[in-house]
Steps between C-alpha positions, in 0.01 A plus 500: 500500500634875353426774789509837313414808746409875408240740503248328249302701253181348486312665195168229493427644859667829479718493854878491554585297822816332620572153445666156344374287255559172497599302161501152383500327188500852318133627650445711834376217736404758771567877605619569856403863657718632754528863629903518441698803310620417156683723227382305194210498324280153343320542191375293217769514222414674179320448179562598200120477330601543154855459330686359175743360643703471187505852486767476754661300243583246799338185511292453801741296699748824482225763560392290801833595638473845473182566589511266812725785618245758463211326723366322159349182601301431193413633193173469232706461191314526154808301282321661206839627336677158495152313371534742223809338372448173610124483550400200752861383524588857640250420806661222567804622485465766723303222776775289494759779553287644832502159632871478591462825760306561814269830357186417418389564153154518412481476143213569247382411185577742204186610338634693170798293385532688212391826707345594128462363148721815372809383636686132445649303810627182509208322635149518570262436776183371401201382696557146542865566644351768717252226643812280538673806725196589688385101586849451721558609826805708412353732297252798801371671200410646181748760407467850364216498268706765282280485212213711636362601134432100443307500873315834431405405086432111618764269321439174591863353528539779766196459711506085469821504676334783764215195528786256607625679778152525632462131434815433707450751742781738489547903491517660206771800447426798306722751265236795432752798465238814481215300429153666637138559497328203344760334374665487798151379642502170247834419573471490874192292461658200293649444834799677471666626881780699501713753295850625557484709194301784677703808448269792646287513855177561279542179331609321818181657668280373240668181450431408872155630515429261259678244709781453362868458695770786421836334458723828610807457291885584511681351251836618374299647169135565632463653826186605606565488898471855535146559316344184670644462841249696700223269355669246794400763789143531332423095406781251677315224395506617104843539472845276448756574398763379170784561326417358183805532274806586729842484353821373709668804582202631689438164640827488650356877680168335637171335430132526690702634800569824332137551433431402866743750607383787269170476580559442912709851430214716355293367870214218337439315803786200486198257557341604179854496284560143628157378392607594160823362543399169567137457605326579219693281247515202755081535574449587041673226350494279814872426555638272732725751653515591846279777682635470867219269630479180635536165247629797218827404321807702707583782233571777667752820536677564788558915478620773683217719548218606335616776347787434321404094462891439500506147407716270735370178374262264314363234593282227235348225650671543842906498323666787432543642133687787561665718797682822488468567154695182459317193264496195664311341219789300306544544086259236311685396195325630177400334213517681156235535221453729243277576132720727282510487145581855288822563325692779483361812346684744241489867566258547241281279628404823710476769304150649384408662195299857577155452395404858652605804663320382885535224709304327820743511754525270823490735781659296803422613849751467817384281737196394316373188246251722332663690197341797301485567131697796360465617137849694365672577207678191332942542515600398094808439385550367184119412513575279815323607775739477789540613848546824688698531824502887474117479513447168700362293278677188445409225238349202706507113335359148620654206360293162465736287670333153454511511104678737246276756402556885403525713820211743638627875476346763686614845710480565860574814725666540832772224431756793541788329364767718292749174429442168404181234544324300787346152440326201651369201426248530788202672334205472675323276493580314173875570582632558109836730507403889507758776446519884511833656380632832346575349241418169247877428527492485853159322519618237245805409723266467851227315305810240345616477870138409638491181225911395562429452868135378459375780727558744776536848508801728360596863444738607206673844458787618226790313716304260756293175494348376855222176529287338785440159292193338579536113458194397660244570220657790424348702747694319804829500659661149652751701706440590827353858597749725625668391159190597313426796685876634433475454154187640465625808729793529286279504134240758686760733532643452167179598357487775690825574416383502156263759587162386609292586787277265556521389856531090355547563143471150392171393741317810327637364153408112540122634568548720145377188349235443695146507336253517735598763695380863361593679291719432235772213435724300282462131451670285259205503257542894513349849640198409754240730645414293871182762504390392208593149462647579127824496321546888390708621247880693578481802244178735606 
């Protein structure tokens, strides 16, 4: 028998008192009062409710060592971004991986594997594999039911796979980025229960009036903490809270803890932040993760105080994960897998002929997914339309990666760079290569370097090369994550180096590809209106 002692945080009954639990075979077996002085503080460990975890570009056994640091106990992971290379296989993939480490991972099924018909991935999801996710006992959920259009203008394929998580039981997530009024109305009543794509209080407001739970968000592109958190002061019970897409540099800084910090700071009641924390997700999805009570697994944080919610260790299923900011989960090995088939591209294979003196114009927006749509006078030279650092606008590209196809040009604004080209190969969310450079020289050479390594992400300048290579699926790293998060330090600051701005240049330019999120974006199959739902044409 495990005797931990503290002050415990009981949020279920809202009361702090003094006290041990008492642990065996992983679950609290009983909680002792007593009416002794202690520094440290119990609490359930945190949740993450929504996150790709390949946007870390870790693999789950790696993430689960990092975020075990930060309090993170367990996680609702949509693996959405690896099913769209690998489709069912991806799942799987991803299970397996969690498996080795103690951090409980609470996967879902992907609903829009492709997200949309205007883009190609390397797989696709249909209703019969969905059934197959959603009938085990390792899948909690549907996930993100992106393609709101296809719930709000009934397509069948869409709302038979909505049917099967009724049939089975299991929450459905939402992805309604500005959606209101009516619309809004017949989307929430196919069943649908949460969004973490809220970005204003009005649309929160209306979102949970209508039932609906308000997934507050920071990620390292979207951060919507700031606009949302008071919504925890006003409805506790309506709020968790997520990270979504959170890349390793600012994992390595914190998780759900910062949130929990921020928003203890700006005085919400610590009971209320804590339900959001962990509560909520734990009572939603029902998780098997612990609450502090009686018979509940033993996850739980021992902290400092409950203010700063200094985290001096975590504890899953009564063993310790992590203490002092120091892993104690060992390395899992990592086994490799991968879809990449485009060859090399010729520089010419990215120039565009004018066909007009205008141009739409991606406007990208710090710290948010949504983009707007610009409309500016087209840069010729030679009757190639090409880019302009003095004015901002930079030529953007998306490469099909899993057959040889001409590339997608379009032009975005806000990229900032004055020297060379950025590139990826994770694109969300069919994850082709996209690429924004200065020039098509320069976005040639990044593009080439994408399909020699089969993925990851690089910067190029006049005199420098620099890559993160993504084995795993291209979108995932099989070193471990200070290693990652180095390298990914080291390539930020080379592209700001190189000029831009943008507080994570490339998490706001993997989401440049990203059709259904407003307003306008560049797939592989070309220029896309997400408002709309229609390709639209480059030259105005």
């Amino acid at each position: 028998m495990t005797r931990v002692s503290g002050n415990i945080v009981d949020v279920l009954n809202a009361e702090i008192f003094p006290g041990t639990l008492l642990i065996a075979e992983g679950r609290i077996k009983d909680i002792a009062r007593d009416d002794k002085n202690y520094p440290d503080y119990l609490i359930p460990g945190f949740i993450d409710a929504h996150v790709h975890i390949e946007s870390s570009m870790l693999v789950p056994s790696e993430f689960a060592r990092i975020a075990a640091i930060h309090g993170t106990v367990a996680t609702v992971s949509d693996p959405h971004e690896i099913a769209n290379v690998f489709g069912l296989e991806g799942v799987e993939y991803m299970i397996e991986n969690a498996r080795s480490v103690p951090v409980k991972y609470y996967f879902g099924a992907p609903s829009c594997v492709p997200a949309t018909e205007f883009e190609t991935s390397g797989a696709t999801l249909g209703v019969n594999k969905v059934e197959e996710l959603l009938r085990t006992m390792e899948i909690y959920y549907l996930a993100e039911v992106m393609n709101f259009p296809g719930v709000i203008h009934d397509n069948p394929e869409v709302h038979e796979k909505i049917s099967l998580a009724h049939k089975y039981g299991k929450p459905i997530d939402g992805h309604a980025p500005g959606l209101r009024g009516n619309d809004l109305k017949k989307y929430i009543s196919a069943g649908i229960t949460t969004d973490h794509e809220t970005f204003s209080r009005e649309e929160a407001l209306e979102k949970i009036r209508l039932g609906m739970k308000i997934l507050i968000r920071e990620g390292s592109a979207a951060k919507n903490f700031d606009a949302l958190i008071t919504l925890v002061d006003e409805y506790p019970e309506q709020c968790m809270f997520c990270s979504d897409d959170k890349h390793p540099d600012d994992l390595i800084q914190g998780h759900i803890n910062e949130m929990v910090k921020r928003a203890a700071r700006l005085g919400i009641d610590h009971m209320k932040v804590l339900r959001a924390a962990y509560v909520n997700p734990v009572l939603h999805y029902g998780l098997d993760a612990g609450l502090l009570q009686s018979g509940d697994s033993a996850d739980f944080l021992v902290v400092d105080n409950l203010r700063d919610f200094t985290v001096l260790k975590t504890f899953i299923r009564g063993e310790v994960v992590a203490e002092s900011g120091r892993a104690l989960i060992p390395r899992s090995e990592v086994r490799l897998v991968n879809r990449f088939h485009a060859e090399r591209k010729r520089v010419q294979d990215f120039d565009l002929p004018a066909k007009g003196e205008h141009i739409r114009v991606i406007e990208a927006i710090d710290g948010q997914l949504i983009t707007g749509e610009l409309t500016e006078v087209a840069t010729v030279t030679d009757g190639n339309t090409i880019s302009s650092a003095e004015r901002n606008i930079h030529k953007i590209v998306v490469v099909n990666r899993y057959r040889d196809t001409k590339p997608a040009i379009g032009f975005v604004r806000n990229f900032g760079l004055i020297d060379g080209a950025l590139a990826s190969s994770i694109a969300h969310d069919s994850h082709n290569i996209i690429a924004v450079g200065v020039s098509e020289e320069d976005i040639c050479r990044a593009v080439n370097l994408m399909i020699e390594h089969k993925g990851g992400i690089c910067a190029v300048s006049r005199n420098r090369e620099m890559i993160l290579p993504l084995p795993v699926a291209g979108i995932m790293s099989n070193e471990e994550y200070t290693e990652v998060a180095e390298k990914y330090s080291a390539l930020d600051k080379m592209a700001k180096e190189m000029g831009s701005f943008l507080h994570a240049p490339f998490m706001t330019l993997s989401f440049m590809a990203l059709p259904v999120i407003p307003k306008l974006k560049l797939t592989d199959k070309g220029l896309f209106d997400a408002e709309e739902f229609k390709f639209v044409d480059l030259f105005v």
